[in-house]
N, C-alpha and C positions, 0 to 999 in steps of 0.2 A: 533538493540537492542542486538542482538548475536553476532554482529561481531569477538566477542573476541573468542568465542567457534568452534576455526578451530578440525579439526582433532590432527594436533599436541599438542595443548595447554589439548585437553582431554586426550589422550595417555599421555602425561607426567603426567597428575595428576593419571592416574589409576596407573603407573608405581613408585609414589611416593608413594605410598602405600602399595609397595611392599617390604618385608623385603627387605635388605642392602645385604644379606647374601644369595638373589639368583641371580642368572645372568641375568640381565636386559638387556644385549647389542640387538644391531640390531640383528636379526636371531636367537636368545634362542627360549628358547620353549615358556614361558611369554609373552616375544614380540611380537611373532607371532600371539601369542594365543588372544593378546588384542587390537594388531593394526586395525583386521575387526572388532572389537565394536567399535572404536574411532572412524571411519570413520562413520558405521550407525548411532551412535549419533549425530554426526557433523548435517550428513543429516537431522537429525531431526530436529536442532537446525532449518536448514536451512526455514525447513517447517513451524517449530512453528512461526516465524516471518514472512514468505508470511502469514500463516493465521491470524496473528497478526494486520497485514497492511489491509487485506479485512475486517475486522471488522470494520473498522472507511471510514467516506464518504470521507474523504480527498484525502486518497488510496487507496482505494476499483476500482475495476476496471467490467467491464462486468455484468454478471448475481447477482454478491454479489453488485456492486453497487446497483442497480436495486433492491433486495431486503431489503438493509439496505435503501434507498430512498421511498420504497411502505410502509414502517412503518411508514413514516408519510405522507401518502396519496399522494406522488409524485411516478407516474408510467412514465417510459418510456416511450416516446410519437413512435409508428409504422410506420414504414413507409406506405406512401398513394399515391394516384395514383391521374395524372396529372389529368387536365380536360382544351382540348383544343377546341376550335370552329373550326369547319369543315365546308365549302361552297360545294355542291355538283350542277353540271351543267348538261344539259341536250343538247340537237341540238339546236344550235346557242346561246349559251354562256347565257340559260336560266335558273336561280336559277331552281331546281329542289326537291323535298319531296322525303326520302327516308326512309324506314321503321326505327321506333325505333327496336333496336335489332343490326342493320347490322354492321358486323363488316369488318374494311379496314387494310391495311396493309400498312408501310411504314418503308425498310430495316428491321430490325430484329425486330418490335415492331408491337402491332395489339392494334386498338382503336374500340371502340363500342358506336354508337349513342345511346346517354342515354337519350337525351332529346332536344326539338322542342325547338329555341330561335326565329325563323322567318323561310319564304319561304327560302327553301333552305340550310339553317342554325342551325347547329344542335351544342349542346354541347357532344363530345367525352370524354370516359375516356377510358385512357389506359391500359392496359389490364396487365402494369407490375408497381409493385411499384418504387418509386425514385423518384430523380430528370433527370433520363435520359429519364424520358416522358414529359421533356419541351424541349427538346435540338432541335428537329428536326423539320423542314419544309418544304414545299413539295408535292408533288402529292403522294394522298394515292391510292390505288390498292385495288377494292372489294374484299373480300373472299369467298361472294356468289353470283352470278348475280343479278342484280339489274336495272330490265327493265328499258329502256331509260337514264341511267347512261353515259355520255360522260368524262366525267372528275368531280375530287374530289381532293379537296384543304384542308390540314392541316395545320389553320390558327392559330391566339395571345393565348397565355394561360391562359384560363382564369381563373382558380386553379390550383398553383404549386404543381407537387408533391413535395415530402421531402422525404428523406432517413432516415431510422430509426434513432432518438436520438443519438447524441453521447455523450462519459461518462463526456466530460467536460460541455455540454451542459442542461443535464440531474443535475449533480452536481451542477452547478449556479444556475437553478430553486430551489433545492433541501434548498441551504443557502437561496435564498431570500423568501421561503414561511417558513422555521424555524425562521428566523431572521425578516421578515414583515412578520405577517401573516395574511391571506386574512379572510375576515369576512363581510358579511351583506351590500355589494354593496361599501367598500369604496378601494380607489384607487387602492390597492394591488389586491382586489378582481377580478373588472376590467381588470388588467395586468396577474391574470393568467385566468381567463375565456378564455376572446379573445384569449389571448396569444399562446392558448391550442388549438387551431380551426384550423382547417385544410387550410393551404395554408396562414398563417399567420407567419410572422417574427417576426413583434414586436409591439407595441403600445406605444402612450401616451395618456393617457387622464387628460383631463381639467375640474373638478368639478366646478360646480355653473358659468358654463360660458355666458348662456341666464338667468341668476338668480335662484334661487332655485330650485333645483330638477330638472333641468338641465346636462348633462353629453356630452361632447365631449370626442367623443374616434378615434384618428387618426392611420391608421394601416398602414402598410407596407407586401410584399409580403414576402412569406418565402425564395421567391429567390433574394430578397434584392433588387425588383425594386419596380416602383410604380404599385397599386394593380389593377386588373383589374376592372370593372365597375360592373361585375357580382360576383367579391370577397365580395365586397362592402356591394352588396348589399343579400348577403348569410351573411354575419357578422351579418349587419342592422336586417334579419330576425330573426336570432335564440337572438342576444339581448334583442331589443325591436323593432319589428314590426314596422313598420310606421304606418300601420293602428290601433286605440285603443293604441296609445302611451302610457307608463306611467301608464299602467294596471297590469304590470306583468306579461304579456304573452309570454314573453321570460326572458332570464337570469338576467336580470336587476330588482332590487327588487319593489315593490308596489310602483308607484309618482317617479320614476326617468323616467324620457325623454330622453334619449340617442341617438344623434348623430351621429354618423359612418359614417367617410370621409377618403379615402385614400391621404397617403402621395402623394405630387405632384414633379413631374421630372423636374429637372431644368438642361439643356442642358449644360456644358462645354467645351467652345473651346476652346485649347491650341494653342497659339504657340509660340514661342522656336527659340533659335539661339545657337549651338553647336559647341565646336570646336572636330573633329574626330582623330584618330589616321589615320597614313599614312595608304594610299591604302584601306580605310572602307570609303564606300557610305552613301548617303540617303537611298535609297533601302534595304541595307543590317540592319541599326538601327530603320526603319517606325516602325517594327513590333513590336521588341522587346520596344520600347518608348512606344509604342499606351498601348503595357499588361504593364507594371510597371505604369503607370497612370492609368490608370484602376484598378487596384490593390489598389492601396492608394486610390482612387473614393471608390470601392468594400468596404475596411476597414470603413470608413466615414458611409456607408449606413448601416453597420452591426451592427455600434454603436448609430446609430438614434436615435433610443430607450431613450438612458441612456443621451443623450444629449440636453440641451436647445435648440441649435444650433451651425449649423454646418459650421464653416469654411473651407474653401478651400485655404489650404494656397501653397504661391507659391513657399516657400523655399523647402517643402517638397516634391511638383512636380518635382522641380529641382534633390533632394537628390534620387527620385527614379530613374530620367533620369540618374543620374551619377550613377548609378547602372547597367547599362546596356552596354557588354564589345565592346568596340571600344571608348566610351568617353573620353574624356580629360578633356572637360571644359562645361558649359553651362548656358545660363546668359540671360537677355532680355526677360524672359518670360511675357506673358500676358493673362489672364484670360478672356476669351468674349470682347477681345481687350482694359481690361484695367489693368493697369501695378499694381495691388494691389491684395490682397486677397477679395475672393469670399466670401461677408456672407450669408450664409440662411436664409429663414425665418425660424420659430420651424420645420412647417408641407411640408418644403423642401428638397429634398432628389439630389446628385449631378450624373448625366448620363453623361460618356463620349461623347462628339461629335465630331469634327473635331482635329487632332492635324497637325500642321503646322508645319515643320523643315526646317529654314535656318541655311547653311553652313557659320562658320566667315572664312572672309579670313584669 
């Protein structure tokens, strides 16, 4: 908006001002005297406009985001902490009970048995916010003795953490509860509830789907896989309860029946015939092939949400293979061994599984 207001354009206008009749050149006394105003104004200019752009959500970045978004009741969502299931064994490979409280340790991270799911089987939370407390697996390590403790297993996640809000994430909530806004159990209301629950990505829901007052609400994990069986059924609770459906005992208004089923994984195998630049392997391309299909997978599952369904198409598996350096050519792909694009159903979501690379002669 200031762009025009450099330093020089303000010095000439102070210096235009100036009788004809005193010495204006580089180094008088005038010039000297007005070129460290022209600069501090400049700066100023500079500032008025950074504060100009935090005013508005489009711009606004960090903590002014965050407060121009809490005026209308959209707060940053905090980072939270994983919740992964633990097996604990005892002499001869026997599930074993170990005190709620104890906490294990695995590499730089520490989990604390929060709660009993079975013998043996405990649900941990980790002890640091993120996503870096779904990443690991592994034998965890006691941090206090733990009679008859033989070994301990840090098993599936069964709530992702998430790393605090980020400003473009925070921002598209921000437009679709100004622009939909959520009210009194209907769809919008739904999509930011759940949406808003910890270890959740995204949802769809389907009104009036068993007929009236009826609600299917389909969720995904907030690490863009499908959601665990214990995510499910933490959604299900704080909803609508299974037990006393349709009472209002949870988020769901008076006479809705709500539903909550996670999104289901549907395996992808690739395979592929490439032509290589001289002197570059299979070996040296497996890796980098497997992350660029995976990536297009990853983007697919991110947009779940917003999508009817999800195709898996195979021109753009290709376009990411040819993204990866040592390619030339690459052609012949097929999808779960058929040469066409993968449809999904709505409540399917696409998982990498094998990818196959033949070399053309």
């Amino acid at each position: 908006m200031y762009e025009s207001q450099t330093a020089d354009a303000i010095l000439q206008r102070m210096l235009d001002r100036v009788p004809d009749d005193i010495d204006k050149r580089q180094g008088s006394v005038i010039y000297d005297a007005l070129a460290p105003a022209a600069i501090e104004l400049a700066q100023m200019y500079i500032e008025l406009d950074l504060n100009d752009s935090l005013s508005f959500a489009d711009t606004a970045s960090g903590d002014d985001l965050s407060r121009r978004t809490a005026e209308f009741g959209v707060n940053r969502q905090s980072a939270t902490a994983a919740r992964r299931e633990g097996r604990f064994y005892g002499t001869g490979d026997v599930l074993l009970d170990v005190p709620i409280g104890s906490r294990f340790g695995i590499q730089d991270l520490n989990y604390e048995a929060s709660a009993k799911i079975g013998t043996g089987v405990y649900s941990l939370e980790c002890e640091t916010v993120g996503i870096v407390g779904n990443q690991l697996f592994g034998t965890l390590l006691p941090i206090q003795f733990i009679n008859g403790l033989v070994r301990a297993e840090l098993g599936p996640v069964l709530v992702p953490g998430e790393d605090e809000e980020t400003d473009d994430a925070l921002r598209q909530r921000y437009y679709e509860e100004v622009n939909n806004p959520s009210f009194g159990g209907n769809v919008a209301d739904y999509k930011k509830t759940i949406g808003a629950m910890d270890g959740v990505g995204g949802v769809k829901v389907y009104p009036v789907w068993q007929g009236g007052g009826t609600v299917k609400c389909t969720i995904i994990a907030s690490d863009w896989s499908a959601p665990s069986a214990q995510l499910v059924a933490d959604v299900q609770a704080a909803v609508d309860p299974t037990i006393n459906s349709g009472l209002g005992n949870g988020t769901a208004p008076i006479g809705h029946k709500v539903t909550v089923a996670g999104a289901s994984a549907v395996t992808v195998n690739v395979v592929t015939t490439v032509t290589l630049v001289d002197g570059v392997t299979v070996g040296q391309v497996q890796a980098p092939i497997e992350a660029a299909i995976g990536d297009y997978l990853l983007g697919l599952r991110k947009s779940w949400a917003a999508q009817d369904q999800i195709i898996v198409r195979i021109a753009l598996i290709e376009a990411a293979i040819l993204t990866v350096p040592g390619m030339v050519d690459v052609g012949g792909t097929t999808l779960n061994g058929i040469a066409d694009n993968l449809k999904l159903e709505k409540d399917e979501i696409p998982m990498l599984g094998t990818v196959t690379i033949h070399v053309s002669d």
